[in-house]
C-alpha positions in Angstrom: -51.0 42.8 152.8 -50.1 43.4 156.6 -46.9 42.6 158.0 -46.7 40.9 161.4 -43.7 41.7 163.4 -43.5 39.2 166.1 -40.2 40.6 168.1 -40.4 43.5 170.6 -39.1 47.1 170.1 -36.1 46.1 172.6 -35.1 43.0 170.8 -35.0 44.6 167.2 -33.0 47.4 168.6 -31.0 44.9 170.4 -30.5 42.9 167.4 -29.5 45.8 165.7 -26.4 46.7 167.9 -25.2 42.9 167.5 -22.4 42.1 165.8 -24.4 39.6 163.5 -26.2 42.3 162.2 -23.1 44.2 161.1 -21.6 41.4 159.8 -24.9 41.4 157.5 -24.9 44.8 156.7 -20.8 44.8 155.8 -21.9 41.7 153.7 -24.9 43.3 152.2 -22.5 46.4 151.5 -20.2 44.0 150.1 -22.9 43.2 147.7 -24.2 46.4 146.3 -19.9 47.5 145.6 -20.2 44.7 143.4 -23.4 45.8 141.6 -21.8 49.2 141.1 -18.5 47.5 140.3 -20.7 45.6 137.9 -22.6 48.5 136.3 -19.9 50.0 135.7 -18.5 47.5 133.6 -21.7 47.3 131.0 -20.5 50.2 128.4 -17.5 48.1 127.5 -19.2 44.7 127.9 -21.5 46.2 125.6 -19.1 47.4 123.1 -17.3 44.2 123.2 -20.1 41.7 122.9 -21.9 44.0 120.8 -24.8 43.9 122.9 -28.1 45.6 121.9 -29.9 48.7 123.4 -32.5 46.3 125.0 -30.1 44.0 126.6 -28.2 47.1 127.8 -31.1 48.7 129.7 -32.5 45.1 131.1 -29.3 44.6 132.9 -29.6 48.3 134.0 -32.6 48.1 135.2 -32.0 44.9 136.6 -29.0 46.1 138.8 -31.4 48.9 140.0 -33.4 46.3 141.3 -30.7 44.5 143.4 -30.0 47.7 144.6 -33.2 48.8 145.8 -33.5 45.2 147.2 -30.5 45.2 149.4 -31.4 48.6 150.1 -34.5 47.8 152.1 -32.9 44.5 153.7 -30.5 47.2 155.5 -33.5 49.2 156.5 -35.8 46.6 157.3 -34.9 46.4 161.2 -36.2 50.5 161.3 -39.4 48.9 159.0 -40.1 46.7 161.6 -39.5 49.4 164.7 -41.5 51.8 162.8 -44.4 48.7 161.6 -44.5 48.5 165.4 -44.7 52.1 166.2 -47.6 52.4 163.9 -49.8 49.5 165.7 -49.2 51.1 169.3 -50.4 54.7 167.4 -53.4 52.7 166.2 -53.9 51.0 169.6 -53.9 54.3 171.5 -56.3 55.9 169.1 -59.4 53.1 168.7 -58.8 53.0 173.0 -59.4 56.7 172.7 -62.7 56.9 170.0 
């Protein structure tokens, strides 16, 4: 699957010296504290509730997930510059062969 980027190099990077784009990424940062905050809470959720090995490592693996999620959200404006990057690469070599 191909990803269209439809903004220009100068508007990402603009975008990403905006002020709405650090309130996302202090949000977003906000966020994975809480996973963490979160994780770190499972050992004695799991003593307490008594909750079994299974449910233990699907919440694990869950929290990974949100992690690695927000993770690319905050580098998606340098996926998209380096998406972009890529097709002017591409461009310059099929005008070349």
């Amino acid at each position: 699957m191909e990803v269209t980027v439809n903004a220009t190099k100068d508007q990402i990077e603009e975008f990403k010296d905006s002020i709405l784009w650090a309130d996302i990424v202090r949000e977003l940062r906000s966020w994975k504290r809480g996973f963490d905050i979160e994780q770190d809470s499972i050992v004695d959720d799991a003593v307490t509730e008594n909750l079994s090995t299974a449910s233990v490592l699907l919440h694990l693996g869950d929290l990974g997930g949100r992690k690695k999620a927000v993770d690319y959200m905050l580098s998606m404006l340098n996926v998209f510059l380096q998406i972009l990057e890529d097709k002017k690469d591409d461009n310059r070599r099929n005008s070349t062969d």
